[in-house]
N, C-alpha and C positions, 0 to 999 in steps of 0.2 A: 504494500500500500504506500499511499504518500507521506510527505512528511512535513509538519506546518511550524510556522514559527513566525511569533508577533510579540510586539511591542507596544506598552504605553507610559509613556514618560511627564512629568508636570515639568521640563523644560526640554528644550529642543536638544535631542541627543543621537550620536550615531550606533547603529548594530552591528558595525562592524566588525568586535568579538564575537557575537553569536553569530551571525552568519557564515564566519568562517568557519564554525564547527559545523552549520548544517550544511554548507556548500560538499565538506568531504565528504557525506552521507550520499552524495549525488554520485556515486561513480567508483568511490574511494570503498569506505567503510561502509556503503550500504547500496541496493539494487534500484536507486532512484536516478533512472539515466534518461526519461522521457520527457526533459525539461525541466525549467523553474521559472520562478516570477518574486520580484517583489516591487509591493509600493508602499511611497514616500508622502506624509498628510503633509502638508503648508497650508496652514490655515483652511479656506475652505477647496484648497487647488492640490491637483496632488499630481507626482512624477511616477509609472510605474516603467519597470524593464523586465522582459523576458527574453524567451530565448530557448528554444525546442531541445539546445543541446544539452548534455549532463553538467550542473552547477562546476564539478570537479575538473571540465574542460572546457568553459564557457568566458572568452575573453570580455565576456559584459559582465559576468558574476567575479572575475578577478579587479576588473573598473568598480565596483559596489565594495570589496575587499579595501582597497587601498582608497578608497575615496570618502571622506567619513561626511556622507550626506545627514546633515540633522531635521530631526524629525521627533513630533510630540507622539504620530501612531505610527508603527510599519506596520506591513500583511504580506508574510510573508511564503512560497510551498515550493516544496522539491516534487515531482510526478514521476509517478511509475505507474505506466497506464493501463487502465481495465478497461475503460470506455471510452470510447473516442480514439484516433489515430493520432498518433504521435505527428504533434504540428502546431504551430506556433499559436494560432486561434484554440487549442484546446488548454495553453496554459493559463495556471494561475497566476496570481489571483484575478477575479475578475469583478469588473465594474459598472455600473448603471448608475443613472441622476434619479434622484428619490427626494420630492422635495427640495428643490436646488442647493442637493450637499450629492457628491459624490459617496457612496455607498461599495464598499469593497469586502469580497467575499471570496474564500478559498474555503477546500473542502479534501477532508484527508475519509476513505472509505469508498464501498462499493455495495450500489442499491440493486437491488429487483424487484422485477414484476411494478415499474415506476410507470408504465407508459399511461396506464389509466389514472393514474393519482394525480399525474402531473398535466394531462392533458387539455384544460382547461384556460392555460396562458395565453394573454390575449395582448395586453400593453408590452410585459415583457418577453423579450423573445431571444431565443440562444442565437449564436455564433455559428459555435462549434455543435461537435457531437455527443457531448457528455454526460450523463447524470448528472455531474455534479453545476454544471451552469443551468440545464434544467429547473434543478432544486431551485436554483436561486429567484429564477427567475419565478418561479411560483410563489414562492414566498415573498416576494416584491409584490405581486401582484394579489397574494392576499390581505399584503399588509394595506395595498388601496382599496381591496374591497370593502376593509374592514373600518380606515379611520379618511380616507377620503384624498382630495386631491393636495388639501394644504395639510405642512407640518402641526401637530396639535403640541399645544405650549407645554405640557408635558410629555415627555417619548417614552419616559418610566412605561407605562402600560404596554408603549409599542414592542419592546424587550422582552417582555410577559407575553406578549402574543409571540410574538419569534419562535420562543422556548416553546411554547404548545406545539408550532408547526412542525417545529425541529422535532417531538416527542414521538410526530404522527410520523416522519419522516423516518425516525432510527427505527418503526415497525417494518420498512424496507430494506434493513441495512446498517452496514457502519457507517455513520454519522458522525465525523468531529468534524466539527464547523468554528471557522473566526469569524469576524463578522465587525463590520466599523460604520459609521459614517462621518469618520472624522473628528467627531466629538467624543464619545465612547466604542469602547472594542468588548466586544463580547464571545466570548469560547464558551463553547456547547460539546461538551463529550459525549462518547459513545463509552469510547471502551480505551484509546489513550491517549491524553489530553496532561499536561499540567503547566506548571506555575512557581516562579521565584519571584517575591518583589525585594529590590534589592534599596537598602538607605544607610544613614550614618548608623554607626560607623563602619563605614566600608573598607572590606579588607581583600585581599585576591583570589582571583578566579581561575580555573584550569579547565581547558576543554578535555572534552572525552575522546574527541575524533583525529583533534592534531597537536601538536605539541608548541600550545600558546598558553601562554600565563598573564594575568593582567592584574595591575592593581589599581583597585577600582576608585583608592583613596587620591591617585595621583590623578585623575581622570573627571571628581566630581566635585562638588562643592557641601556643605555640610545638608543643606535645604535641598539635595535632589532625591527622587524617589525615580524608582524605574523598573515594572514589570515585565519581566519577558515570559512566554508563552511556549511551549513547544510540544510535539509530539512526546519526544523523549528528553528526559535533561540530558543536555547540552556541555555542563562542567559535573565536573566527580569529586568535589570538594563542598560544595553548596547541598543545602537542605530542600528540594525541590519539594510543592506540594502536588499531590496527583488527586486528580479530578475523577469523582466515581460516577458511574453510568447514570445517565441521566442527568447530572449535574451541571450546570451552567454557571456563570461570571462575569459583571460588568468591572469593567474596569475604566475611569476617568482620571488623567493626568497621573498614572499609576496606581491610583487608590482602589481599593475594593469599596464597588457602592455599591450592589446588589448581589444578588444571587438567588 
């Protein structure tokens, strides 16, 4: 299966550590060779990059490595693909306008028997061939049926629906979902999903895929907070929390607001 990995931060910060552990997992230390994708929030504008090739071979995922683009959300997946042909429109993450924010969504698992459940999208519509942009696009689309054309002043509730959809959705399947619109990122497990939020005092970090060490105290300021998200943890030294079936997560400016 794939493998995801996001960010939310309460100042503008790069992933360039964690990315370079999940980039090895593309090719290196894991069987994720179908492409990847990540995007970059700036306020309500965002930059994404893919690239059909394996992250561990991909001169655009080496440009993202060395480039410390900062960022309050990333969304981030590596693809090994079950559905859909290996191609550039089937990577993640992928994107739609939802109420004039940009709305970005990857998906780590593999559904069946989707074709009737999902059949019914009308506004939004896939690309590619995937399940899992399908998915999204349904749940786009129920999220208009359900709350309308304009953003309602609270989204707390729209998050709550999400999570229902997402419920009816992992009856299809493995389901781990991230999920953003810029202002909060939200993970929906299945079955592996978890979570480090990392703040003062900040001490260093080790990946599990390559042989990088960071410390995080030279890196931040005492007031930073900064959540990362991943299929699997990422460092072998940090307390990762894992996320049990059915379990979901908002997270804003790093914090945990819901669940």
């Amino acid at each position: 299966m794939c493998e995801l990995l996001a960010m939310s931060a309460n100042v503008p910060t790069d992933i360039v550590f964690s990315f370079t552990g999940l980039a090895e997992r593309g090719g290196v230390t894991g069987p994720h060779v179908d492409g990847w994708g990540i995007t970059f929030y700036e306020g309500k504008g965002n930059r994404t990059f893919k690239d059909a090739c394996p992250s561990s071979k991909s001169h655009i995922a080496e440009l993202i490595k060395s480039y410390p683009i900062k960022s309050e959300i990333v969304v981030s997946h590596i693809r090994q693909a079950n559905r859909g042909c290996v191609s550039l429109v089937n990577t993640h993450p992928f994107t739609r306008e939802l109420w004039g924010r940009y709305w970005t969504y990857a998906h780590n698992g593999q559904l069946t028997g989707y074709a009737d459940k999902f059949a019914g999208v009308s506004r939004f519509q896939p690309v590619g061939d995937t399940d899992s942009e399908l998915a999204f696009c349904w749940i786009l689309d129920a999220v208009v049926n359900q709350f309308g054309e304009h953003e309602p002043d609270d989204v707390a509730p729209v998050f709550d629906y999400i999570a229902q959809l997402a419920d009816e959705i992992r009856q299809l399947g493995v389901f781990n979902m991230l999920l953003s619109n810029g202002i909060d990122l939200m993970a929906y497990c299945t079955n592996n999903l978890c979570h480090i939020t990392r703040r003062a005092p900040f001490g260093k970090a080790t990946l599990i895929d390559t042989d990088v060490v960071i410390d995080f105290s030279k890196e931040t300021t005492p007031n930073d907070v900064v959540t990362v998200i991943a299929t699997r943890p990422l460092t072998n030294n940090e307390n990762w929390i894992k996320l049990a079936p059915g379990e979901w997560k908002i997270f804003r400016q790093g914090e945990l607001i819901s669940r």
